[in-house]
FIKOLZA-1660 file (N, C-alpha, C; in steps of 0.1 Angstrom, whole numbers, plus 5000, padded with zeros to 4 digits):
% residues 92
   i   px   py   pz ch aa at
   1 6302 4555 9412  A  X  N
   1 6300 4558 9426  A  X CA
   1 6293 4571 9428  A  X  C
   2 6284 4571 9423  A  X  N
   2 6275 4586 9428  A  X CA
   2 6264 4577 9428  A  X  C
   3 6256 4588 9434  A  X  N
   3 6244 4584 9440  A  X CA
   3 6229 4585 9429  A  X  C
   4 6220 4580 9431  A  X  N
   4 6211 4575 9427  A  X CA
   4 6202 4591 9423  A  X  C
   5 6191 4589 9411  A  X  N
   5 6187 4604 9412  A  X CA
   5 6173 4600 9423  A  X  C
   6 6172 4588 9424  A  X  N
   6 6160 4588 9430  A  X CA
   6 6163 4591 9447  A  X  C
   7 6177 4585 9454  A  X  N
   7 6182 4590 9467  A  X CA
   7 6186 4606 9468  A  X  C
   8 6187 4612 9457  A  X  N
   8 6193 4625 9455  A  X CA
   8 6181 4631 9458  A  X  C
   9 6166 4629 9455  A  X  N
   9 6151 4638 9453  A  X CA
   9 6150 4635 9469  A  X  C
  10 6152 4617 9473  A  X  N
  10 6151 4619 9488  A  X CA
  10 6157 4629 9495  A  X  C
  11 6167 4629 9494  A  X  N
  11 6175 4642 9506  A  X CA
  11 6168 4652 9501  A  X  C
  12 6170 4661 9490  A  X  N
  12 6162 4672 9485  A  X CA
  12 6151 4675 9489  A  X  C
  13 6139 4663 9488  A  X  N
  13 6131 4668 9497  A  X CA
  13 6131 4672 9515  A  X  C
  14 6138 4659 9519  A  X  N
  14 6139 4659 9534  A  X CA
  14 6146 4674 9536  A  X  C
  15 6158 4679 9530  A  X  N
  15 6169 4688 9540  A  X CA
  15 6162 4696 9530  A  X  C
  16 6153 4702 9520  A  X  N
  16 6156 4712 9511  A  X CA
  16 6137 4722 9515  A  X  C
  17 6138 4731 9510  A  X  N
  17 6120 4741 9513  A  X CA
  17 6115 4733 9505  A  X  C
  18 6120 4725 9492  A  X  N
  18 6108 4719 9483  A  X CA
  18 6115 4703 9476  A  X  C
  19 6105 4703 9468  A  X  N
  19 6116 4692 9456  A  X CA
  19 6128 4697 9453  A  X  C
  20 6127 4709 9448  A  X  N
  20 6139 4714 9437  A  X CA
  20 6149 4724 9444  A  X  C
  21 6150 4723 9454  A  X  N
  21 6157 4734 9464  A  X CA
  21 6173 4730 9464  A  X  C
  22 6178 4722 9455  A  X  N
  22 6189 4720 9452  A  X CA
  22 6204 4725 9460  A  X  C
  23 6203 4739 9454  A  X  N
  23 6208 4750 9459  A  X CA
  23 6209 4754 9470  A  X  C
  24 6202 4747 9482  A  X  N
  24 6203 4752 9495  A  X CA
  24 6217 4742 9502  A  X  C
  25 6222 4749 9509  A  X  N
  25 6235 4747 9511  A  X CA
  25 6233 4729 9523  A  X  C
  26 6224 4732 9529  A  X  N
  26 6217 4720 9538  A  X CA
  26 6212 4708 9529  A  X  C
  27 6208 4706 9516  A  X  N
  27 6211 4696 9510  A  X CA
  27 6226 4694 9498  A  X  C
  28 6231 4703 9501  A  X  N
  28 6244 4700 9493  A  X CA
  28 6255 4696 9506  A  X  C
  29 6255 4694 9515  A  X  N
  29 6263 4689 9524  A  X CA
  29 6253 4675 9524  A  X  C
  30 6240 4672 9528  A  X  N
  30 6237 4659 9525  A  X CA
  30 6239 4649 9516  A  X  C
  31 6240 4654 9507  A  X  N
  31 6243 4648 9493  A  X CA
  31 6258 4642 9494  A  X  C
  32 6265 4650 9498  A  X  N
  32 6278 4654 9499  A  X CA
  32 6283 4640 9507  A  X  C
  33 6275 4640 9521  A  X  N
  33 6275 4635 9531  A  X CA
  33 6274 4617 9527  A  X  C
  34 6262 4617 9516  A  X  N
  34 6257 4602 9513  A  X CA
  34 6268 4599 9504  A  X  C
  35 6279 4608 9497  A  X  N
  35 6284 4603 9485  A  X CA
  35 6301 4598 9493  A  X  C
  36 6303 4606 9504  A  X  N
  36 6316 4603 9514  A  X CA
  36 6314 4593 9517  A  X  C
  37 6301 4586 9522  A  X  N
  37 6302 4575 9528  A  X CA
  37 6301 4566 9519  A  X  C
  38 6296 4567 9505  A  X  N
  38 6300 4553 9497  A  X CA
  38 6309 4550 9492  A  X  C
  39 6321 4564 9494  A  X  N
  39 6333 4563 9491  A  X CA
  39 6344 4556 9501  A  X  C
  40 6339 4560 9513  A  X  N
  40 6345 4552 9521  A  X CA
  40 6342 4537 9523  A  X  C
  41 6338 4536 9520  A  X  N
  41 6332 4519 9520  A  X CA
  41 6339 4514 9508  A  X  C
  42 6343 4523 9499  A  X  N
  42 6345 4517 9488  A  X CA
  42 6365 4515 9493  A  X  C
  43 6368 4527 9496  A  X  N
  43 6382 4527 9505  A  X CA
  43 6383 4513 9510  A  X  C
  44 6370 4511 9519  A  X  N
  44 6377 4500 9529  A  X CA
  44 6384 4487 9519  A  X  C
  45 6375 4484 9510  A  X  N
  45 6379 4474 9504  A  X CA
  45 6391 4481 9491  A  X  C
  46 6391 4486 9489  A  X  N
  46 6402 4496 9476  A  X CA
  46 6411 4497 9485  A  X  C
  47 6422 4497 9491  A  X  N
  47 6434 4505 9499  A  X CA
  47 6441 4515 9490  A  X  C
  48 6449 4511 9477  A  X  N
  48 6452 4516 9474  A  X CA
  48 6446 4523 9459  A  X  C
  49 6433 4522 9460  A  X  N
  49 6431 4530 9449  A  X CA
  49 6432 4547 9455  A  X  C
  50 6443 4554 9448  A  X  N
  50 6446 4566 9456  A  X CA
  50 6439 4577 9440  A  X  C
  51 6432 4572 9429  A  X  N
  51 6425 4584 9427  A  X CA
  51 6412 4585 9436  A  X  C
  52 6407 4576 9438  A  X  N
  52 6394 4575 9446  A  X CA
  52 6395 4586 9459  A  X  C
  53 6405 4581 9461  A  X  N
  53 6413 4584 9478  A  X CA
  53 6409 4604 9479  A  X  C
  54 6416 4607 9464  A  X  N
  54 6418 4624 9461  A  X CA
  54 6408 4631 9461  A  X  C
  55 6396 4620 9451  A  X  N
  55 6383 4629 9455  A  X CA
  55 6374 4624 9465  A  X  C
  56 6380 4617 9472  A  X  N
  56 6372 4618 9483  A  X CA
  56 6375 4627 9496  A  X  C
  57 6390 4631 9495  A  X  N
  57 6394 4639 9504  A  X CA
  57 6388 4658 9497  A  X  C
  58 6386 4658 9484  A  X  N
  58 6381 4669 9483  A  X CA
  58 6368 4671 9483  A  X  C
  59 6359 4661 9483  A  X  N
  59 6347 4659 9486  A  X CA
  59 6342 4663 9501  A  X  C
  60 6351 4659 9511  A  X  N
  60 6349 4662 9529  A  X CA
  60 6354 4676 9527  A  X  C
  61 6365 4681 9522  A  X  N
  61 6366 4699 9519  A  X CA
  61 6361 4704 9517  A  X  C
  62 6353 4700 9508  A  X  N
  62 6340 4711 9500  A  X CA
  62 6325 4704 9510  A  X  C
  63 6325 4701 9514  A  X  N
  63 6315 4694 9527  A  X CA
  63 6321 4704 9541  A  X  C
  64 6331 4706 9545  A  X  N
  64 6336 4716 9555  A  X CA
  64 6336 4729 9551  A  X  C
  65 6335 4732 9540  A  X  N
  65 6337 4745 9535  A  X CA
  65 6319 4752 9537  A  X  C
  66 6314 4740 9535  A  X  N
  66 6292 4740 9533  A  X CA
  66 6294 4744 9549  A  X  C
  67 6295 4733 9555  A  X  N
  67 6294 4734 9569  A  X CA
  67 6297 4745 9575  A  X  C
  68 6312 4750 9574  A  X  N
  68 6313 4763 9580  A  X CA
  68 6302 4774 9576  A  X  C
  69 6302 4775 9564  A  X  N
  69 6293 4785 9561  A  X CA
  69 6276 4786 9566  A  X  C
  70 6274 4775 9572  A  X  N
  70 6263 4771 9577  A  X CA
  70 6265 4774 9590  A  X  C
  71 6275 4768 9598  A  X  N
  71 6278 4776 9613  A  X CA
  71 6275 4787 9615  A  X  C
  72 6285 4792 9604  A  X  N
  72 6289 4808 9607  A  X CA
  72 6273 4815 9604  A  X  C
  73 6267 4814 9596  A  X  N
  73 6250 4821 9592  A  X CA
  73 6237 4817 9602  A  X  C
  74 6237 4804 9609  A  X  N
  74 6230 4799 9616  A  X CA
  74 6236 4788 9625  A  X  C
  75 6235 4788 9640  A  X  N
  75 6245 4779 9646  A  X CA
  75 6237 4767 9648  A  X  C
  76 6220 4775 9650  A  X  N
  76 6210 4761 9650  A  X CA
  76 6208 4751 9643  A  X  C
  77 6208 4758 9633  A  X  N
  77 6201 4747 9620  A  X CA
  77 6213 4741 9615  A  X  C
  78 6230 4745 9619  A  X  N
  78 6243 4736 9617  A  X CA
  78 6241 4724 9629  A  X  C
  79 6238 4728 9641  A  X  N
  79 6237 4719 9648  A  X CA
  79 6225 4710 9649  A  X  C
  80 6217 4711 9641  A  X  N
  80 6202 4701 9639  A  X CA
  80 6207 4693 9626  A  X  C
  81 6212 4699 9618  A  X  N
  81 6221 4695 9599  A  X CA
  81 6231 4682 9609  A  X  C
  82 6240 4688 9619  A  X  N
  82 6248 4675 9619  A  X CA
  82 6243 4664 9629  A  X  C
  83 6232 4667 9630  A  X  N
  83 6227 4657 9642  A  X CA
  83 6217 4648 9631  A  X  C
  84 6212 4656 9625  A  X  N
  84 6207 4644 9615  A  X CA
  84 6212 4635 9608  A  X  C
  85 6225 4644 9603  A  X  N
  85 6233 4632 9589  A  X CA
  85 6241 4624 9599  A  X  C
  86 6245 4625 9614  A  X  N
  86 6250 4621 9619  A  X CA
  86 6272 4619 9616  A  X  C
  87 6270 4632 9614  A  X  N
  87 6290 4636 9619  A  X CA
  87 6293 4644 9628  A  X  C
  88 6300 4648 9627  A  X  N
  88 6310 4651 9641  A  X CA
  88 6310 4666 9643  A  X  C
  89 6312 4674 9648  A  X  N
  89 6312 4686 9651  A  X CA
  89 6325 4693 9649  A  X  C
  90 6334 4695 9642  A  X  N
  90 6351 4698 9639  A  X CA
  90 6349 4712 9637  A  X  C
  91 6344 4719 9631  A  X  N
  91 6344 4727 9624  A  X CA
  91 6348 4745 9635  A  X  C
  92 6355 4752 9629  A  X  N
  92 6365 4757 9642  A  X CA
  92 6348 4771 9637  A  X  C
% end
């Protein structure tokens, strides 16, 4: 259940300064972002698979943890980041 290296270069390019921008905190919430939602799909049909369940709840943690730190440094570019990957705005 992880993602493809060839979907991974896409986000990188799209959210990152270059190909290899890895490390910018706006493609590691995307990444983050594509890998929540194939876990959740995988949920829908799993109910009880509850390791899945664990890292997927510390996967949206460490996804809120990016996020805040992105708020808190720039409020724009958090609010353009969640308008593209398309979630929700929670973050206090």
């Amino acid at each position: 259940m992880t993602i493809s290296k060839e979907r991974k270069a896409e986000l990188t390019a799209q959210f990152g300064k270059n190909g290899a921008d890895t490390g910018n905190p706006k493609v590691q919430v995307a990444i983050l972002t594509d890998r929540i939602r194939e876990l959740t799909e995988h949920m829908k049909s799993h109910p009880k698979d509850f390791h899945t369940r664990r890292g997927l709840l510390m996967l949206v943690g460490r996804r809120r943890r990016l996020l805040s730190y992105i708020k808190k440094n720039d409020i724009f570019e958090y609010r353009e980041l969640i308008k593209q990957l398309g979630i929700r705005d929670n973050i206090q």
